[in-house]
N, C-alpha and C positions, 0 to 999 in steps of 0.2 A: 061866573065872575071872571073879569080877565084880570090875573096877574100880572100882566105885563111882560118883556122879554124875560126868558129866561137867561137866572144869572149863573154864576163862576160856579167854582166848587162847591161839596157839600160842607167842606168847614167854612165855607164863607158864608152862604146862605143859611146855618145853622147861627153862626154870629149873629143875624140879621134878624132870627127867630129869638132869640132870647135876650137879643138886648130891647127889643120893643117889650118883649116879656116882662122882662126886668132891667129896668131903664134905670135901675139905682146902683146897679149890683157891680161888687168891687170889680176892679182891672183883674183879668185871670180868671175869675169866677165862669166866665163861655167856657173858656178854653178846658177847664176840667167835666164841665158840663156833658162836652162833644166828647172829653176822653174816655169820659165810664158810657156813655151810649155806644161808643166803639167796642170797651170790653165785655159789655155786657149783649152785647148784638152779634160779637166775633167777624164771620168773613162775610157776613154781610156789608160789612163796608169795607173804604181801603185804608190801613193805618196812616197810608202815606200822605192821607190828607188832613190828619193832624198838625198843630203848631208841634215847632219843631222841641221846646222845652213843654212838653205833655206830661204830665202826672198820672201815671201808669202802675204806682206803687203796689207789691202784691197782684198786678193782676194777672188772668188767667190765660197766656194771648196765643196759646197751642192753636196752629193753622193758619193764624192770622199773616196775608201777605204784607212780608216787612222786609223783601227784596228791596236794594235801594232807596229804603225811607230816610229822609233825613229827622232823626231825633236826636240831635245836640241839645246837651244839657236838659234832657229829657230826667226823670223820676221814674226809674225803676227799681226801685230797694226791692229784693227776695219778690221779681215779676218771675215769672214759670215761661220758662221759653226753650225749652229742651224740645231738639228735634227740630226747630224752626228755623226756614232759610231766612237767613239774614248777611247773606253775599250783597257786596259794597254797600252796606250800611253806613249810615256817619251818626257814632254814638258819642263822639268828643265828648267830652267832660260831662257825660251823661252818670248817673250815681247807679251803678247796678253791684250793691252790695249786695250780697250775699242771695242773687238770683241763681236760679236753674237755668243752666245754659248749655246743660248734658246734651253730646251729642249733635249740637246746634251748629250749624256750618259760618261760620266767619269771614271766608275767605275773603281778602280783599277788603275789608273793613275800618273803616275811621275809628280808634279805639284811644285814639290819642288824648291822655288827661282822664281817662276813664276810670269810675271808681268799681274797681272790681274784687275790692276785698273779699275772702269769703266766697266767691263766687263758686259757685262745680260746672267747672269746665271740663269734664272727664269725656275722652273721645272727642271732643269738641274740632272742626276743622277750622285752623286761624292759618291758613296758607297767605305771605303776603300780608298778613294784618298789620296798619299802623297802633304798636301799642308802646308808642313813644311818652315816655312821662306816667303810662297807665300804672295805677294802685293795684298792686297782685296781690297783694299781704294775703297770708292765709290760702287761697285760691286753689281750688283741687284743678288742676291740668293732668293727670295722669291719664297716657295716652293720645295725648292729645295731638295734632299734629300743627305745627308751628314752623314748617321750611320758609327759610328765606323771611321770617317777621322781622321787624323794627320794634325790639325792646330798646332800646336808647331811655337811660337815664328809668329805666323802670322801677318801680319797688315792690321786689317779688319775696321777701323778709317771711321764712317760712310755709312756705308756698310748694304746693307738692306737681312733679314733673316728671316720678318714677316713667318708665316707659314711654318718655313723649319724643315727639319727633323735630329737631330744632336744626334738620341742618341746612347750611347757611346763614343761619339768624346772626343777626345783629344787637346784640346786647352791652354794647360797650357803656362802662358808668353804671349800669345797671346795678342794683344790690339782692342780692340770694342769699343772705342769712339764714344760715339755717335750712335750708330750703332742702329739697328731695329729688335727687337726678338719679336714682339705681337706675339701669338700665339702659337709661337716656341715650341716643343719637342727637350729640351736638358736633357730629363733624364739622369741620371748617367755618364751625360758630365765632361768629367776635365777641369776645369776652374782656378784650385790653380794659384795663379798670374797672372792668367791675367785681362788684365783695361779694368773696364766696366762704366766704369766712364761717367753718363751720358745717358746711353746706357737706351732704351726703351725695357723691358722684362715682359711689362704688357700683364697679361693674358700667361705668358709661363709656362710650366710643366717644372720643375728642381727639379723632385723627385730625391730623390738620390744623386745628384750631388755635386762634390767636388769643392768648393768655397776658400778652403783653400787659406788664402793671398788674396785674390782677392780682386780686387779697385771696390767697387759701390756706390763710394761716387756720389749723383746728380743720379741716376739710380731711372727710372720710376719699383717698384714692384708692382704695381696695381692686384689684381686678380693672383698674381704669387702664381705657386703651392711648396710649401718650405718645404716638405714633405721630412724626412730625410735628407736632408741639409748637408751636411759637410763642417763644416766652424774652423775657426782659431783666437786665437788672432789679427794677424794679419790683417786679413778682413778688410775692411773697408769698412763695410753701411753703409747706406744713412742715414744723422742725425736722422730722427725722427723712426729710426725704430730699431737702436743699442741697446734700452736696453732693448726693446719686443722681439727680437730674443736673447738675454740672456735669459731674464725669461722664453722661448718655447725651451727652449735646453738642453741636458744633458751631460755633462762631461764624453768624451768617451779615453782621453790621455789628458798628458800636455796640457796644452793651447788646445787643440781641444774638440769641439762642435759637437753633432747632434741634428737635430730640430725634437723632440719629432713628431711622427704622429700623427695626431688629430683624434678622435673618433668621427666612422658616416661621417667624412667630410673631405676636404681637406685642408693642413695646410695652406692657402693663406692666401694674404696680402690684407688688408681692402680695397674697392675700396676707 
């Protein structure tokens, strides 16, 4: 029997398949159709030729090549994706609460508006990742490496970061409620406004880092390295530490601070 030329992709010829199939069947109903034949097929197909808002929820997608896929506003609630490349991925306002992302490489990824509540990102590489506006709430990052990301405006409200790697990052406006930096490398991190209020940064390296504006009022600095510092009238530390970091500073602008390096040693804060 001739078919005729052969057509475009498998997601379009898959369209083509079930909407003759099913000529009634709602808008979106192909589209999740093609999604569970992908997750239940795995690398036998390629993700990437999914619609880009794919319903993916819970599934299983270890292996699956997801280099470069575009799945904005995709449905991934608690998807298993530990270990999987997903360098320059675009997951924009994509829902991935409370997935497995252990381990999962990032780098260089669209993550902007992304729901990543909940998420375990533990070892995760986000080098370069846009996670501008991204939902952290909760989110296990411990270990993780994060050089040079765009948290801009991010909500990381209890969010754990023990031993993660953030230097260079960009997190201005960003909010850390609460949140968990023991050990953390956020040298020469941008932190200008954002709430850290609360937030445990005992034992973190924050050489360099700009503090300017920033809330750490209730903020654990135990053993915190404050080495060059740049901070602001604005700032606001933590009571008992406001006018020792006046007297360890020096007037480098209006209203702005740098915390004098300390000689032999590093400029931390008294356990």
């Amino acid at each position: 029997m001739d078919h005729g030329p052969a057509r475009g992709s498998f997601r379009e010829l898959s369209r083509e398949l079930f909407d003759s199939a099913f000529p009634e069947a709602q808008a979106g109903w192909v589209d999740r159709q093609v999604t569970t034949m992908v997750v239940e097929v795995g690398t036998a197909l390629d993700v990437r030729l999914l619609p880009s808002d794919a319903d993916l929820r819970a599934g299983q997608l270890d292996g699956v090549d997801l280099r470069g896929a575009d799945l904005r506003d995709a449905e991934l609630e608690k998807a298993a994706l530990s270990g999987v490349d997903l360098r320059e991925i675009c997951l924009a306002r994509a829902d991935l609460r409370g997935a497995s992302l252990r381990e999962a490489d990032l780098s260089d990824a669209n993550l902007r508006s992304t729901r990543l509540a909940d998420a375990d990102l533990v070892r995760a590489r986000l080098r370069r990742a846009d996670l501008v506006a991204a939902d952290l709430a909760g989110a296990d990052l411990r270990e993780a490496d994060l050089g040079t990301a765009h948290l801009v405006g991010a909500d990381a409200d209890g969010a754990r970061f023990d031993g993660a790697k953030l230097p260079g990052a960009d997190a201005s406006t960003a909010t850390f409620r609460r949140a968990r930096f023991t050990d953390a490398n956020l040298r020469r991190a941008v932190l200008d406004d954002a709430v850290l209020a609360g937030a445990d940064l005992s034992g973190a390296d924050l050489t360099g880092a700009n503090l300017s504006g920033a809330v750490l009022s209730e903020a654990d600095l135990r053993g915190a390295d404050l080495s060059a510092v740049v901070w602001s009238d604005r700032t606001r530390w933590p009571s008992p530490l406001a006018a020792a970091m006046r007297r360890r500073s020096e007037r480098i602008g209006p209203g702005v601070y740098r915390v004098r390096p300390a000689v032999g040693r590093r400029a931390s804060v008294p356990a």
